[in-house]
N, C-alpha and C positions, 0 to 999 in steps of 0.2 A: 803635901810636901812643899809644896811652893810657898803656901802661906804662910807656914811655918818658917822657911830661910829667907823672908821679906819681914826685916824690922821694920815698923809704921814710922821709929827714929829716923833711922836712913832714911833718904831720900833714892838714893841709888846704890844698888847693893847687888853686885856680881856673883854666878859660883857657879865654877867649872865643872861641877857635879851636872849642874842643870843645863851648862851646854853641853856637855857633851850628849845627855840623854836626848836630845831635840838635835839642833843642827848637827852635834860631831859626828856623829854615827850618818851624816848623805853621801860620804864622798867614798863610801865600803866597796861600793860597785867600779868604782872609779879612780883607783891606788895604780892603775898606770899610768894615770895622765901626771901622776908625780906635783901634783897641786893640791892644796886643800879645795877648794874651788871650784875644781871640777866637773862638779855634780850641776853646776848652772849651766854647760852648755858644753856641746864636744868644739867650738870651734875658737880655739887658741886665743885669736884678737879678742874676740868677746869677754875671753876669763882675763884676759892682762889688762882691759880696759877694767874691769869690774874692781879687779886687785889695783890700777891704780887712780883710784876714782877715792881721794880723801871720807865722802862721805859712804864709802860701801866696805865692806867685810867686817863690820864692826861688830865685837861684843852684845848681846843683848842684856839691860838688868834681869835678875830676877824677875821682877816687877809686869816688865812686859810678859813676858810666858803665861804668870796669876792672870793680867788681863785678857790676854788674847783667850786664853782655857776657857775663860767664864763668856768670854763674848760667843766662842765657838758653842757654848753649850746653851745659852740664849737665843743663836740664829738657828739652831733644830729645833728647836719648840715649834708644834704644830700652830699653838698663838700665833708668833713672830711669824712662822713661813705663810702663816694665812693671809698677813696684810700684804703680799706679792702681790702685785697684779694679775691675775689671769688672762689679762690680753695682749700681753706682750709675750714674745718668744726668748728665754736663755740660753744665748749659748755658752758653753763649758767648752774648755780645750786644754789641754797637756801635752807633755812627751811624752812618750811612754814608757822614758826611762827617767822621769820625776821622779826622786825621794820625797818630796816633799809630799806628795799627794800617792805614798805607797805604791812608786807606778803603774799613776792611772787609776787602781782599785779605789783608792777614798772618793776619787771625782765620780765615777760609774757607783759609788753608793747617793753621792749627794745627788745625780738626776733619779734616781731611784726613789728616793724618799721625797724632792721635789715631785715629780711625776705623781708619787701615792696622792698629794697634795693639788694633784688638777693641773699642776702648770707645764707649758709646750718647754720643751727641753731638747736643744740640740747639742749632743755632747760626740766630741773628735779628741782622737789623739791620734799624734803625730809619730811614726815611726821611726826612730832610731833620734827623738830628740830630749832634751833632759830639759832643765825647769823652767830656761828661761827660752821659750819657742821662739820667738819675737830676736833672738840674738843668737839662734842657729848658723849651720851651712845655708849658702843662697836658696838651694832644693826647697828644704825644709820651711823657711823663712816667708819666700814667694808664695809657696802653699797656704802657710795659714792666711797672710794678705788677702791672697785670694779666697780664702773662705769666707772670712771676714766681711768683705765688700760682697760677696752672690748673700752673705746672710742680711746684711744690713738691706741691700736691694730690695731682696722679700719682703724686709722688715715695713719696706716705705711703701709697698704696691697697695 
């Protein structure tokens, strides 16, 4: 479908079919908070800095979605995931009310399939926080900081 509504003519070529299929349908869970926007975090300053922030909420082309599809289907190849290093530790983290990563389920597939692959995987989600965890309530916020630094710690001992 994508490659199909991407003229190689255009350079940049929009369609609201294709957002809505992707981004439009994150913020379904989140029609109370009365914002498109939403879905990136429950905590109000965060979504009004995000909404007015000139370079954020922007349209994506077509173009990007054909990209990102194909790169997404390149970084599962067992190929690609082999040349990972096996001595370092990933960690993964979300909200656990991400749309983007199907709350939480797509990330608990990718250390899955990581894992199949030999590599150390530490995967956290955060409760009660949506995509953008890093721009939560203080609670939520603190927490991953804090996960973050005991992981990196380990990382260096």
């Amino acid at each position: 479908i994508l490659t199909s509504l991407f003229n190689k003519k255009d350079k940049i070529v929009y369609s609201s079919f294709v957002l809505k299929l992707s981004t439009g349908s994150f913020n379904k869970k989140f029609k109370q908070d009365d914002d498109k926007f939403g879905w990136l975090s429950s905590k109000k300053d965060s979504v009004l800095a995000y909404k007015n922030d000139p370079f954020c909420g922007k349209d994506f082309p077509v173009n990007y979605f054909n990209s990102l599809s194909k790169m997404m289907v390149e970084a599962s190849k067992s190929k690609n995931i082999n040349l990972i290093n096996k001595n370092i530790q990933i960690f993964l983290y979300s909200g656990k009310l991400d749309p983007v990563n199907n709350y939480h389920k797509s990330l608990v597939s990718l250390a899955k399939l990581y894992r199949k692959h030999n590599l150390n995987v530490v995967l956290k989600s955060y409760f009660g926080a949506r995509h953008e965890v890093h721009n939560e309530v203080d609670s939520i916020k603190f927490e991953l900081y804090e996960d973050i630094r005991n992981f990196l710690k380990e990382e260096v001992k």
